[in-house]
N, C-alpha and C positions, 0 to 999 in steps of 0.2 A: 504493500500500500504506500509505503512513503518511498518508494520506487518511483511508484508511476506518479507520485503530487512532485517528485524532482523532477521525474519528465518533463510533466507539461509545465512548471516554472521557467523549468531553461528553454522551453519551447515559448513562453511567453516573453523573455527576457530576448531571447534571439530575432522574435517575430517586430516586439518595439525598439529591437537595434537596427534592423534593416528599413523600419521606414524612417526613423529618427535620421538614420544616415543619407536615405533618399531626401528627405525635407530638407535638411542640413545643406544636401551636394547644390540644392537647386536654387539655394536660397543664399550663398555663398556665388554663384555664378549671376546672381541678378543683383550680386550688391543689396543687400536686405537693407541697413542701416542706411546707405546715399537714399534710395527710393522712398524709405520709411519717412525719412524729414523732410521731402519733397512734396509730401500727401497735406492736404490742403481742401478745407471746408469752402465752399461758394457758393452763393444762392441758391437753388433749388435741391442741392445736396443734404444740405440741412432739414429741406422737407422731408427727402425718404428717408433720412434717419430719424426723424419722430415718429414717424408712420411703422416704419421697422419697431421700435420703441412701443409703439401703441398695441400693436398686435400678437407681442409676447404673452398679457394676461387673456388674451384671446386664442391663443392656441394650445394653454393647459386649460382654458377653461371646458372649451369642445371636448379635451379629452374629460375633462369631470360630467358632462353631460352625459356623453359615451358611457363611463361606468355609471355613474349612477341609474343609467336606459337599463343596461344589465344587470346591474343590484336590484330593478324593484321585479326580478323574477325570481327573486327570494326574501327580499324585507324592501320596508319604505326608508329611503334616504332624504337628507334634505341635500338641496343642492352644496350647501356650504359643507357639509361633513363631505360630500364625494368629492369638494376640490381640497378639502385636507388631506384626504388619503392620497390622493392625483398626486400631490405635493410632497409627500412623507416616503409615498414611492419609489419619484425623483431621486430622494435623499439616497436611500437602499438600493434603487437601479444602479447608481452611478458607480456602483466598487465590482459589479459582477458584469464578467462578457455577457456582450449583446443588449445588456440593462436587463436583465430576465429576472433579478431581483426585484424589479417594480413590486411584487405581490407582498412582498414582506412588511412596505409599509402599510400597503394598501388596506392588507387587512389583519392589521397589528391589533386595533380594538374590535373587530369582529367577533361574536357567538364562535364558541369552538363548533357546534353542532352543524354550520354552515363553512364553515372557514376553508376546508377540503372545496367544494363547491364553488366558493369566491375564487380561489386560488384558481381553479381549473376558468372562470369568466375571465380574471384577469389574463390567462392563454389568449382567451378568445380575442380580447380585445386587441391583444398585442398581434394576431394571426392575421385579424384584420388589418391591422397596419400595415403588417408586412407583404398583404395581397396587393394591397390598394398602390404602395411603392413599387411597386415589381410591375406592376400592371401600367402603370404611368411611366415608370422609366422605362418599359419596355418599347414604348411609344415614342419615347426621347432619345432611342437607342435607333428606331428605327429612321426617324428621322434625320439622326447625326449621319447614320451610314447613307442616307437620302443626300445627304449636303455633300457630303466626302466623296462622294459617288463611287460608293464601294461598298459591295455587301459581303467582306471576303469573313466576316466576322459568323455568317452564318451558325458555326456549330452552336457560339454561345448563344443566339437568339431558340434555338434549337433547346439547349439546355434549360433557360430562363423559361420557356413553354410546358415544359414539363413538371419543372419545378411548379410551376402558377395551377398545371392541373392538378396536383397531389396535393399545392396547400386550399386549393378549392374543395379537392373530394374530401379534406380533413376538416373541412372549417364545417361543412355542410352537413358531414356525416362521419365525427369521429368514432361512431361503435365501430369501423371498421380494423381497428386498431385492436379489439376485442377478440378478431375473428384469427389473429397472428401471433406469433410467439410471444409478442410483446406482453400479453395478459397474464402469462406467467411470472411477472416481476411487477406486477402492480397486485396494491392490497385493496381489499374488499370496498376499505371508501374510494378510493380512486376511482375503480370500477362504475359505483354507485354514478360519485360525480361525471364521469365521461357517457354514461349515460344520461344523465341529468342536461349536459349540453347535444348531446343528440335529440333529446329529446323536445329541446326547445324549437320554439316554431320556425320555419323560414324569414317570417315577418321580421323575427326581431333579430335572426342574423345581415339580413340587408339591411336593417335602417342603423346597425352599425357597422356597416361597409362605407352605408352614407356619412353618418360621423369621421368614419375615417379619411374620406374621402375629401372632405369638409377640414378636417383638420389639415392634410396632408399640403392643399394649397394655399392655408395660410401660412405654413413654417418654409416652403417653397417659394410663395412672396416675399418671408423675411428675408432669403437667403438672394434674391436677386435686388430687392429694395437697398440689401447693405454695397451689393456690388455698384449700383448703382450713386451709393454717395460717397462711397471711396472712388468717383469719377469712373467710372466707364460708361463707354458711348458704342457698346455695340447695340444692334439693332436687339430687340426687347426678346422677342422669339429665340432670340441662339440665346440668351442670357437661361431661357427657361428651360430650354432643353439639355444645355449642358449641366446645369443646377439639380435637372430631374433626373443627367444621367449620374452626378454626383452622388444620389443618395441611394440609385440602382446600387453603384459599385460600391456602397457604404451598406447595402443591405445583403447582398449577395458573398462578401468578402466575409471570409470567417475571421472573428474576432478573439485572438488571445489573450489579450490585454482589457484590461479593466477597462468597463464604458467608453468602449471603441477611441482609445487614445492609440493618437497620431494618425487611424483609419479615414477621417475626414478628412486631415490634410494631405493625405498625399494622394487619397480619390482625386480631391479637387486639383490637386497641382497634376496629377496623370492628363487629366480632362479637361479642366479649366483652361490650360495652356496654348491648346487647339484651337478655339474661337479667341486667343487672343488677349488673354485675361494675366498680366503680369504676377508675378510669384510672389513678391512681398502682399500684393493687395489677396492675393489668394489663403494667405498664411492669418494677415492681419482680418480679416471677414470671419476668418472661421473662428478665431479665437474670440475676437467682439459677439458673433454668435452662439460659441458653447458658454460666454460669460454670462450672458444676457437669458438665453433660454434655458440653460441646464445649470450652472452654479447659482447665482441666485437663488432660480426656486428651489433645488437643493439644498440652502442653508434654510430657506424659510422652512423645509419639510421637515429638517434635522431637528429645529429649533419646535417645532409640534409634537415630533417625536419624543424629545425629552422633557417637554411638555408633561406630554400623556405620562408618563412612565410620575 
């Protein structure tokens, strides 16, 4: 056992050396520090950074609405308790790959007798997220290859299809996880629960597609609104697609490292670069934006958490 936790340390330690050193290489050949003092605030800039600024309590908020849609198939929530837990999530997502942690804050004061069940909603929600990105970057992907005038990338659009059909047939109809080996390594609640979400209606796994859906282009606007007042002037469409394919390769890339550190940056610098988008502003956006949308409400979740306790 402390075999394989040394494994995958020095697998996580190796995996945030190689993009620390990609970031580093590229950031070093664009002069990071000359470009950095060069960046400059000017009239309409200052608008999409308030706008960016505005829409941050608007994109945990969707997601509080979102659980809470799925909390009341088990108990009645007010809205404010489901944007504490949204937020307390935050806190406990950010130390585990992929943020899969989410569930721990979520439902920290939860009824034991449901908490199995929440645990297993809070999958869903996150399922949905991850459908709704893949399904739009796919879309960003095929457009990029539209512009590039090259589809040689095929197998991956090939793989991202597959992958979109089996998180579709899971999200729709996870007893079928029941019917494989898999059932042999889950216990009796689990079971309970993965039924429980099979058994919930269609209805209310599309209108939280739609939340997802909902939320996914507000954090999408934040991410080209910042581009847009650290000065860039490409035309709005490549800004959005390269942004959508950004979070493709931030959702598909497996993550060793603690809440996908250094995976944003060097998606965006792999991508970003393409259409044009200099390496310092590429570095300095992503950091303004994990400040702004994930530490922050991170401390404010932390700060609940010990709250509660």
């Amino acid at each position: 056992m402390k075999t394989r936790k040394s494994i995958i340390f020095s697998l996580k330690i190796l995996f945030a050396s190689v993009l620390l050193f990609y970031i580093i290489n590229k950031l070093i050949k664009d002069d990071f520090l000359g470009q950095l003092s060069a960046i400059q605030f000017v009239g309409s800039q200052y608008i999409y950074f308030t706008v960016f600024l505005l829409l941050m309590p608007f994109n945990w908020l969707i997601e509080a609405v979102k659980w809470r849609f799925l909390m009341s198939t088990l108990k009645s929530m007010s809205l404010r308790s489901a944007f504490a837990g949204v937020l307390a999530g935050i806190s406990t997502g950010i130390l585990t790959p992929n943020r899969l942690g989410n569930f721990v804050g979520r439902t920290y004061k939860l009824e034991k007798n449901i908490k199995t069940k929440s645990i297993l909603l809070t999958l869903l929600s996150n399922l949905s997220q991850f459908i709704i990105t893949v399904v739009f970057g796919l879309v960003a992907l095929i457009f990029y290859m539209l512009i590039l005038g090259s589809f040689k990338t095929k197998l991956i659009v090939i793989i991202i299809i597959l992958g979109l059909f089996v998180g579709f047939w899971l999200y729709f109809k996870p007893s079928i996880l029941l019917k494989t080996w898999f059932k042999k390594i889950l216990n009796t609640s689990l079971i309970d629960g993965i039924l429980f979400i099979d058994q919930s209606s269609v209805k209310v796994k599309v209108i939280t597609l739609f939340y997802a859906a909902l939320r996914y282009v507000v954090f999408l606007s934040q991410y080209v609104l910042l581009l847009l007042a650290f000065g860039q002037t490409q035309k709005l469409y490549l800004l959005y697609i390269g942004v959508g394919l950004v979070y493709l390769v931030m959702t598909i890339l497996p993550s060793l490292t603690f809440g996908k550190l250094f995976v944003r940056e060097a998606s965006a610098l792999f991508v970003l670069t393409k259409i044009g988008v200099p390496n310092t502003v590429i570095i300095l956006t992503g950091f303004v934006l994990w400040l702004i949308n994930v530490a922050i409400p991170s401390l404010i979740g932390g700060s609940l958490l010990i709250a509660k306790k």
